[in-house]
N, C-alpha and C positions, 0 to 999 in steps of 0.2 A: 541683306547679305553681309556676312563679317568681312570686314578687311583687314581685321588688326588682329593678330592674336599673340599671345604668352604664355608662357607657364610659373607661377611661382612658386619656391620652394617656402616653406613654413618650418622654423626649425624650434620647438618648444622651449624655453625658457624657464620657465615656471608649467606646474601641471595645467591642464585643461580640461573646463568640466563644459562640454554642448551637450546638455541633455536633453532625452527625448519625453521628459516627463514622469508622470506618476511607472509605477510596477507593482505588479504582484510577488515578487523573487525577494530574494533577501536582499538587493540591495535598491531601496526606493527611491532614490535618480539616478539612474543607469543612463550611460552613456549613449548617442546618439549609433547605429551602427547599418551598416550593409546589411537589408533584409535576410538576403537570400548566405552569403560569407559568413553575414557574423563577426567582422572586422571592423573596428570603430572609423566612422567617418567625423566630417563637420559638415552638415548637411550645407548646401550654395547660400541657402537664405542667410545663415549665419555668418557665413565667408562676406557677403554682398553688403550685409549689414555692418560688422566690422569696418571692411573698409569704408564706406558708406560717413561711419562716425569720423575715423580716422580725417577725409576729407576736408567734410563740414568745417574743419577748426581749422585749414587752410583758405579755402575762399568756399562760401555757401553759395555763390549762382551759378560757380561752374560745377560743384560738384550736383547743383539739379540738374542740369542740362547734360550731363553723363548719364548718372545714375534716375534720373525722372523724378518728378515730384513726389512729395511724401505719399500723396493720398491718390495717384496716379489717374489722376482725370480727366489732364490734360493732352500728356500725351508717356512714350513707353521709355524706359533707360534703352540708352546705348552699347550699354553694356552688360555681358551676363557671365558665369562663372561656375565653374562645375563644383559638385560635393570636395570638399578638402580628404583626401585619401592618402592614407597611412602607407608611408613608405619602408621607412628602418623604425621599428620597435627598441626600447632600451629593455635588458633583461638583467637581472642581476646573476652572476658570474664570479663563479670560486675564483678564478683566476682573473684578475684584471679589473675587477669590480662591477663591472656589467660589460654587456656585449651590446650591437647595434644586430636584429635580427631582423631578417626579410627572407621569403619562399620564393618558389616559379612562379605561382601565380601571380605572385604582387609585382615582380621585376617583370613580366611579359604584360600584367596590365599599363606598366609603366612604358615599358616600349610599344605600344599600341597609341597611347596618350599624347606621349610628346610629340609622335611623327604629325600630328597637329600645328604644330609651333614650329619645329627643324624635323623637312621630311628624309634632308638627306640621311639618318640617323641608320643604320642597315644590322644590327647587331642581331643576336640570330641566338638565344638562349635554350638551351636542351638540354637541362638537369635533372634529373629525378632520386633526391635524396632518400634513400629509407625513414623511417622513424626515427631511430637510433643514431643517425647521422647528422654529423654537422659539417658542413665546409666553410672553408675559412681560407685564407693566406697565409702566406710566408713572406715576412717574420708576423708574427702576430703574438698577443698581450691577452690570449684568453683560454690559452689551451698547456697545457701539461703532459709533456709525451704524447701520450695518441688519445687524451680523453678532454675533453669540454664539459664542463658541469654548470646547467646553467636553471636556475630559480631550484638545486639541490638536486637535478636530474642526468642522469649521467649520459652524456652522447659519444659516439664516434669519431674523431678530426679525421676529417678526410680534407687534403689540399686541392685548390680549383687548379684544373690544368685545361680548365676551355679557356681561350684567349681571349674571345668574344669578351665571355664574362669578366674577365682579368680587365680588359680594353675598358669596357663600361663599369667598371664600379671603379676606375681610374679615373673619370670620366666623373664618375656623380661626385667625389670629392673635391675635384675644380668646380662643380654647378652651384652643390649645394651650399659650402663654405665660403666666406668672400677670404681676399687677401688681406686679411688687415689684423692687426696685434691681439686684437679681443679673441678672435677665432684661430689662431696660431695652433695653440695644442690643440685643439677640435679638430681640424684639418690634419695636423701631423698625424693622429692618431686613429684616425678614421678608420683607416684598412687595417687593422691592426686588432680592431674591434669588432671586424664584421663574421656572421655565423649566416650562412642560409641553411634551413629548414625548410622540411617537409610541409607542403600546403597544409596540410592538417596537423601539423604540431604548432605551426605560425597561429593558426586561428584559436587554439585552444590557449597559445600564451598570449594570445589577445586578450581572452575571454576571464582567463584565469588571475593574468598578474598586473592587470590595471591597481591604481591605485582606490583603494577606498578609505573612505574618512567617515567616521563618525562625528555629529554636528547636535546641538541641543541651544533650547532657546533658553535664558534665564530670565525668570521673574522680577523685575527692579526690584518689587517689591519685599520677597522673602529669600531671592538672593540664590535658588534653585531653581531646578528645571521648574520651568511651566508647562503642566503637562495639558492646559487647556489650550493654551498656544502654541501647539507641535510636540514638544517633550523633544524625546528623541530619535532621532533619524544617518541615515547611510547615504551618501551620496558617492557617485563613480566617478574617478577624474584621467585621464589621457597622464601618464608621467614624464616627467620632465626629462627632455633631451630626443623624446619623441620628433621624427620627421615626416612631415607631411605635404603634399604640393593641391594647386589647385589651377586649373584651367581658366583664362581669362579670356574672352572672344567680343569683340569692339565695334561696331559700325557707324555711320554717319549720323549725327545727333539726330533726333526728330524735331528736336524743341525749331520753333520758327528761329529764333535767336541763339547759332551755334556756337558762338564767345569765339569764333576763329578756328573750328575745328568744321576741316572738311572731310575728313574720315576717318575709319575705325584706327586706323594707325597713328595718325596723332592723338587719338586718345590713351591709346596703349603707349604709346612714349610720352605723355604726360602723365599717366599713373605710373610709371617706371620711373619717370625723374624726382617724383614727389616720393614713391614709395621702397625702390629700393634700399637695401642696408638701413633699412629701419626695423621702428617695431610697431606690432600694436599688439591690441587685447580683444581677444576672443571668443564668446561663449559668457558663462554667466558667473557672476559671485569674482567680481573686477575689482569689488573695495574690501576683499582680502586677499590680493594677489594673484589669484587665479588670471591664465588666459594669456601670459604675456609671450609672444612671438616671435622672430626675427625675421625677417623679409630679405628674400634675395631669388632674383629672377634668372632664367635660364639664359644666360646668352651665348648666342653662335659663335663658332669659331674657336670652342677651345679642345682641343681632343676629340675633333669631331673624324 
């Protein structure tokens, strides 16, 4: 049974490539995604794995006795973690330079999620933007009279006048940002930034305005592509400034040998004191900068 749980916010830094492998489509590592949505995730494995590394280069017997032995023979981790799920998308944006974008569905699966972590949470969202439409706030850095144009596409600014909504994206700006100098404009600028979108226009600029990168091996020897060893290829990457959280859920170590941990909530507050307001690296292709993070946990009591 969990005793511990949290939420962590994931705030991209550098892009992010969890891919799910080979593809037939034009781009041959495509990102990891929601079967049925279509929305890029980071599948748990990867989340568990990350931090998992992260860990190890703090003390390696407590983080077996959390997370379980490599080859899991002994006995199960303590711990488990749901898929990392895409919250605010970055889009690029006539006005302002990019916008932070998110739908209904991604804010109600989000309010479904956290009442995990803090139940008292009560926010009550009931939006249905057209196509055409964007809402956004007042004052905001991405609209022009009455029109948003975002990746050259022209929308509607419509202003939020639900409170609710007003109340919680007030609310994810204290969660997701910390207080400290590095994240200053991040945070001032947050609401400023933000466009929700139509379910189906979010998933298409999921699909559409990911980053891609063309990648080729070169031949030591004659100084060109080797096209016997790969040539050239397309890979997909999550873009930087991308936000994403992921569910963390804890219970009482199995290992015979608990290092002093009687249940899942002091594990969840020793991953919290090790890992908050950090960083790590996530997904693949780590030694060209890909994957890098920033860690910052949901805690109670702020605008709640």
């Amino acid at each position: 049974m969990y005793d511990g749980r949290a939420l962590m916010f994931m705030i991209a830094e550098t892009s992010i490539h969890a891919g799910s492998g080979m593809s037939v489509g034009y781009v041959d590592l495509p990102l990891q995604r929601d079967v049925v949505r279509e929305i890029p995730i980071i599948q748990s494995s990867g989340v568990k794995g990350a931090l998992r590394d992260f860990f190890e280069e703090i003390d390696k017997k407590t983080t077996e006795i959390i997370f379980g032995p490599e080859d899991g023979s002994q006995y199960s981790s303590a711990i488990s973690f749901s898929d990392a799920k895409l919250l605010f998308f970055p889009v690029k944006s006539l006005y302002g330079v990019f916008a932070y974008i998110t739908c209904p569905m991604v804010i109600n699966d989000f309010l479904r999620d956290i009442k995990n972590v803090d139940p008292k949470i009560s926010y009550q969202i009931n939006i249905l933007p057209t196509d055409d439409m964007a809402l956004t706030l007042e004052p905001n850095i991405i609209s022009l009279n009455n029109n948003i144009v975002l990746n050259d596409i022209l929308f509607q600014k419509e202003i939020i006048n639900d409170n609710y909504l007003r109340d919680l994206l007030n609310t994810l700006k204290d969660k997701i940002f910390p207080d400290n100098d590095e994240y200053k404009y991040w945070k001032e600028n947050f609401l400023k930034r933000i466009a929700i979108v139509n379910d189906s226009v979010f998933r298409d600029f999921t699909l559409l305005s990911t980053e891609i990168v063309t990648r080729n091996k070169i031949n030591d020897d004659t100084g060109v592509v080797d096209e016997s060893g790969g040539g050239l290829w397309s890979e997909e990457n999550l873009p930087q400034d991308s936000i994403l959280y992921s569910l963390l859920f804890a219970s009482k170590p199995y290992s015979n040998d608990n290092n002093g941990f009687s249940n899942g909530s002091e594990i969840i507050n020793y991953i919290k004191e090790k890992l908050d307001k950090n960083r790590i690296q996530i997904g693949g292709h780590k030694t060209i900068g890909k994957g890098f993070v920033f860690i910052n946990f949901w805690e109670q009591g702020v605008n709640n």
